[in-house]
C-alpha positions as MATLAB code, in Angstrom:
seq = 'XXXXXXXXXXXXXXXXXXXXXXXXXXXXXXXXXXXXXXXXXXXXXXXXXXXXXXXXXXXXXXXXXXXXXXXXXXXXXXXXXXXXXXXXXXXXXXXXXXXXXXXXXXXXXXXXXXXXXXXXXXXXXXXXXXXXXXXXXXXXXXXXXXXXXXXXXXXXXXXXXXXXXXXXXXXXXXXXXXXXXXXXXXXXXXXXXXXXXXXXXXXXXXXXXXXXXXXXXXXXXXXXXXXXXXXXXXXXXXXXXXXXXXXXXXXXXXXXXXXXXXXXXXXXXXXXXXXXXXXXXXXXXXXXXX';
ca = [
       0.000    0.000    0.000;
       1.434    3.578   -0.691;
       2.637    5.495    2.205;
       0.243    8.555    3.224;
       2.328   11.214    4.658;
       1.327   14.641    5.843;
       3.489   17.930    4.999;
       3.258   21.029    7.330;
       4.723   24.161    6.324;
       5.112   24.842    2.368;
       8.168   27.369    2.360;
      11.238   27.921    0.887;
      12.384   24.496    1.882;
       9.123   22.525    2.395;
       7.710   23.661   -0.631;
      10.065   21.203   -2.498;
      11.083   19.038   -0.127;
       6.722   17.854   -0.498;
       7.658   18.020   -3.986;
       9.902   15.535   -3.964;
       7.590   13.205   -2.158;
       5.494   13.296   -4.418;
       7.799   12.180   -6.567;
       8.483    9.536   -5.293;
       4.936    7.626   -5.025;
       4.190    8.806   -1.521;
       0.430   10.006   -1.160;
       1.203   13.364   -0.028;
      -1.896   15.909    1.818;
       0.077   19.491    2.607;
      -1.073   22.254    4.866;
      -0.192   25.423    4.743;
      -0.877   28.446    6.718;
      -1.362   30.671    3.725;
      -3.762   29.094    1.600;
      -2.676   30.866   -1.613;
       1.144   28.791   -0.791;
      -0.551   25.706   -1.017;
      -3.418   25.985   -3.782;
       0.098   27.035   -5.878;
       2.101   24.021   -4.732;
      -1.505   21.539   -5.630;
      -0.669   23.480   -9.108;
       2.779   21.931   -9.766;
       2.349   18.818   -7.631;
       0.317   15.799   -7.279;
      -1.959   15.894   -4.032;
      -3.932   16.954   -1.655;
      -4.215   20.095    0.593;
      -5.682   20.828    4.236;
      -7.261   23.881    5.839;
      -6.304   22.664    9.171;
      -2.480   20.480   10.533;
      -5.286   18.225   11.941;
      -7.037   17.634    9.246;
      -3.826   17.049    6.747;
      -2.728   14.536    9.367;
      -5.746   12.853    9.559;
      -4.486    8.918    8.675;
      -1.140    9.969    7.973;
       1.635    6.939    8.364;
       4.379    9.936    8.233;
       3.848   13.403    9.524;
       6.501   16.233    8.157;
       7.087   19.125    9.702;
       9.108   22.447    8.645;
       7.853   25.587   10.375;
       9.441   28.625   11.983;
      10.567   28.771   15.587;
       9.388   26.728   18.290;
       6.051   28.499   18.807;
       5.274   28.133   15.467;
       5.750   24.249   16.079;
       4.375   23.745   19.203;
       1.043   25.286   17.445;
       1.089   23.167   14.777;
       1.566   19.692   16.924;
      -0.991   20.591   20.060;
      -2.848   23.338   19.167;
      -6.408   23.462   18.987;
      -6.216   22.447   15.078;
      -2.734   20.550   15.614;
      -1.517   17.266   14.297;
      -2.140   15.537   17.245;
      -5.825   16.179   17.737;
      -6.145   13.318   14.683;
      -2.812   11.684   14.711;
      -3.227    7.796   14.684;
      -1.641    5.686   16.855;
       1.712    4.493   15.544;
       1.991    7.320   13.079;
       5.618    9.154   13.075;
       5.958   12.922   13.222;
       9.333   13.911   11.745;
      10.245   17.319   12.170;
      12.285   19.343   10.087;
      12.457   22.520   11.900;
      15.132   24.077   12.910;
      13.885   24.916   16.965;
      15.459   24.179   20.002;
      16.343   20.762   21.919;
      14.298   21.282   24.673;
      11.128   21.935   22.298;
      11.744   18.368   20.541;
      12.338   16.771   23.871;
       8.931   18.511   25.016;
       6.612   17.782   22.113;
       8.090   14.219   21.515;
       7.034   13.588   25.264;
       3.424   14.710   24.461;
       3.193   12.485   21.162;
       4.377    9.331   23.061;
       1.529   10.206   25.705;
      -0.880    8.962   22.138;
       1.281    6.287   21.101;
       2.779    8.330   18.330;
       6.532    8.849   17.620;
       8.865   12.058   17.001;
      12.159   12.767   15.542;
      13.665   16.130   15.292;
      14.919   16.315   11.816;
      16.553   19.484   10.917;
      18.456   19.991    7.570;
      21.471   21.935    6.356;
      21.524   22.708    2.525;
      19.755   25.109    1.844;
      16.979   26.194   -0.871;
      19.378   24.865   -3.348;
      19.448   21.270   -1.432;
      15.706   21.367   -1.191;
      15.283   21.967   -4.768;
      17.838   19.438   -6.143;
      17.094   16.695   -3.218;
      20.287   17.049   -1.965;
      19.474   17.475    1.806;
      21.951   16.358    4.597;
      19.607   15.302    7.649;
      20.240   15.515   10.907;
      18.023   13.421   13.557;
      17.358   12.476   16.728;
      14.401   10.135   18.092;
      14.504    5.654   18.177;
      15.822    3.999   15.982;
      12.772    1.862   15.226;
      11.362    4.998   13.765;
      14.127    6.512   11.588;
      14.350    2.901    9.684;
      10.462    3.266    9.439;
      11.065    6.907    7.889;
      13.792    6.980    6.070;
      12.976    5.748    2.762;
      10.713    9.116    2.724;
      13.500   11.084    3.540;
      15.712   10.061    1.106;
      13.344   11.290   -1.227;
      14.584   14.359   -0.834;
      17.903   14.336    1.127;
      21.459   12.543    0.310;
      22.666   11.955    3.901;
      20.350   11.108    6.643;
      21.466    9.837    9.799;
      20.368    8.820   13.734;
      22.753   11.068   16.131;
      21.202    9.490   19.564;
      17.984   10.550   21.401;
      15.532   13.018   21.216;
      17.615   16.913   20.993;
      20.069   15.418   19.380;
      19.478   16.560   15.733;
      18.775   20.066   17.170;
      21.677   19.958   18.842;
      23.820   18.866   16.039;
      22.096   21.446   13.520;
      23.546   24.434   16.367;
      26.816   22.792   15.502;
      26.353   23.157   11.949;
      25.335   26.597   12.366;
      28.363   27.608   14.580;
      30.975   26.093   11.610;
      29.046   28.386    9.121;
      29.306   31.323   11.323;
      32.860   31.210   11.748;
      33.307   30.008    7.805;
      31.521   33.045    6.412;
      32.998   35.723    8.372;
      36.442   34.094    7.528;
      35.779   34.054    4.047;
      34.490   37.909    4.068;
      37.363   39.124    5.661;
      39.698   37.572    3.278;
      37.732   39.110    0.280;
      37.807   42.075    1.827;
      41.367   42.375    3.062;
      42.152   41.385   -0.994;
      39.949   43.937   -2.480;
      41.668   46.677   -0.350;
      45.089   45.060   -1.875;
      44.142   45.476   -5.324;
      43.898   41.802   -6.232;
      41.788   40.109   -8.500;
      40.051   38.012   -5.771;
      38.295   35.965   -7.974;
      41.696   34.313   -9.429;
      42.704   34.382   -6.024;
      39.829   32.287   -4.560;
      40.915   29.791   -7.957;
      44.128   29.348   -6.458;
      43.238   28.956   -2.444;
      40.483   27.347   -3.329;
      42.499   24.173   -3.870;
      44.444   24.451   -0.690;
      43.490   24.122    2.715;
      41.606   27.216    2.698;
      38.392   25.428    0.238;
      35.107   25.171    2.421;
      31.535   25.086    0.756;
      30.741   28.586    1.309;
      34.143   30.078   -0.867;
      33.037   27.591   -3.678;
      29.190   28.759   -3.656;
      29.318   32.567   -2.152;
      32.677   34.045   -3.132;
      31.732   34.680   -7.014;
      28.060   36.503   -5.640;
      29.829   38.423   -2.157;
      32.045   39.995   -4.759;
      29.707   40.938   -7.376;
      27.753   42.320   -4.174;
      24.642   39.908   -4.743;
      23.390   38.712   -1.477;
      19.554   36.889   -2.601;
      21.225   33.087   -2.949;
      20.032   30.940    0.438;
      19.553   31.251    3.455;
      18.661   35.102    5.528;
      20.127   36.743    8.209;
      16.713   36.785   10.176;
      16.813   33.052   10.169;
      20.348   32.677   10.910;
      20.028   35.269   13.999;
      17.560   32.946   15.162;
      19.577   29.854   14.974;
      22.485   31.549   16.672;
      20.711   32.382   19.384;
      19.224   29.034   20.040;
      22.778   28.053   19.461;
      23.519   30.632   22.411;
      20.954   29.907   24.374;
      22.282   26.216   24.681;
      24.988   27.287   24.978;
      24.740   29.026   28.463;
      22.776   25.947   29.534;
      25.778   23.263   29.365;
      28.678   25.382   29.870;
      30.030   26.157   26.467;
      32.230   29.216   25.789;
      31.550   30.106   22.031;
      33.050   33.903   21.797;
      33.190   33.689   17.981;
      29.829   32.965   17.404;
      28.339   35.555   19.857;
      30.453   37.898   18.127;
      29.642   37.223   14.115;
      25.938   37.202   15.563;
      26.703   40.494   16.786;
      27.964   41.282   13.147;
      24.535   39.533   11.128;
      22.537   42.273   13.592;
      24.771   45.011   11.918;
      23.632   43.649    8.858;
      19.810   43.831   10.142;
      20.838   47.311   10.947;
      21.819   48.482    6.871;
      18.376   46.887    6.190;
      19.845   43.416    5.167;
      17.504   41.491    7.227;
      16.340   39.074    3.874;
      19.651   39.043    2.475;
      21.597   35.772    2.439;
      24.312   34.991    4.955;
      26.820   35.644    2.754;
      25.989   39.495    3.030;
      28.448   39.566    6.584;
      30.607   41.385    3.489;
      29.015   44.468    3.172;
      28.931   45.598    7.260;
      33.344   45.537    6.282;
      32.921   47.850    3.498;
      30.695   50.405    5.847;
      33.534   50.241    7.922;
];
């Protein structure tokens, strides 16, 4: 019998990542909370769409989620129109928010309460990895219920893996999100310091590029940070938000992270110029105010 999954949350990354599903024979009901995102994703995909989470999880074998912040989240899973006002007993909620440990540990208590499972999923690859399927996922939850999963997730991701209990892929995602921190302001300063030497940076970052210095961000952002174009991923709002959960966690088990603290420091400078939708990249253009 096909797999009936639920998706919650149709934006820049769920929008495909249901898409995919889709794709790959799963019977897929979506719910979004602007209706105009969904009727337009029903216009390029095969499936069904909800008014309520409730009623797009309704018989669901897999419920996705990829929402905003933990408030967002905790509305869509117990609110008064939440998944698991309908969720069936033995049905999987994976969720693919990036939100804090303690809110996965919280919700996935509640689900067990009805006998229905939770992972916290988040992924790192941006739009461009949502689009192209390339996701890397990160996950925490039982085992018994990432084997049940994962043949979903691979629809749209190329790595998937179980990290260890409940937190744990929330916890590994604030990891992620610290490297690319410290990556990105690296990689700015270095573009800066060579424009203010008069090189040609772009047949510079050809050359270190093949060194030690190579990282994901110099082969996808160095080209755009220098032709000032900051519209390619991921925004500052969402990053600020990550880095303080990050932060936040931080405190809580005795971790000293002074670089992050300060390049999140630096992404509200670039709130400040107005740069609040620009990509993450954009840490550039607060050094050339300077």
């Amino acid at each position: 019998m096909t797999t009936k999954v639920a998706f919650i949350g149709l934006g820049v990354m769920g929008f495909p990542m249901a898409g995919h599903l889709t794709k790959s024979d799963f019977d897929v009901t979506v719910y979004n909370r602007t209706q105009s995102k969904a009727d337009k994703w029903l216009m390029s995909y095969d499936g069904q769409a909800q008014s309520t989470p409730a009623k797009a999880a309704t018989d669901a074998d897999i419920i996705f989620i990829c929402v905003g912040n933990d408030d967002d989240l905790r509305s869509v899973v117990c609110g008064s129109d939440g998944i698991l006002t309908t969720a069936k007993r033995g049905a999987i909620i994976v969720d693919h928010t990036t939100a804090s440990a303690d809110v996965a540990r919280e919700l996935a208590a509640l689900s067990a309460t009805q006998e229905v499972a939770f992972l916290d999923a988040p992924v790192s690859g941006g739009e461009a990895g949502a689009v192209n399927g390339q996701l890397t996922v990160m996950i925490g939850g039982v085992k018994q219920a990432f084997d049940k999963v994962k043949p979903a997730i691979d629809a749209y991701a190329k790595f998937s893996q179980l990290l260890g209990p409940i937190g744990s892929g929330q916890l590994a995602k604030m990891m992620n999100q610290i490297c690319i921190a410290g990556v990105v302001q690296g990689l700015a300063e270095a573009l800066h310091f060579g424009q203010n030497a008069g090189l040609d940076c772009g047949s510079v970052i050809d050359v270190i590029s093949k060194g030690a210095a190579q990282s994901w961000q110099m082969d996808n952002r160095s080209k755009t940070m220098l032709a000032g174009e900051y519209e390619f991923g991921f925004a500052v709002d969402w990053m600020r938000k990550d880095l303080g959960i990050a932060l936040e966690e931080s405190r809580r088990n005795g971790s000293t992270l002074p670089l992050t603290a300060l390049v999140d420091q630096f992404y509200a400078d670039v709130q400040r110029q107005g740069g609040n939708r620009y990509d993450t990249s954009s840490l550039l253009t607060r050094l050339k105010k300077t």
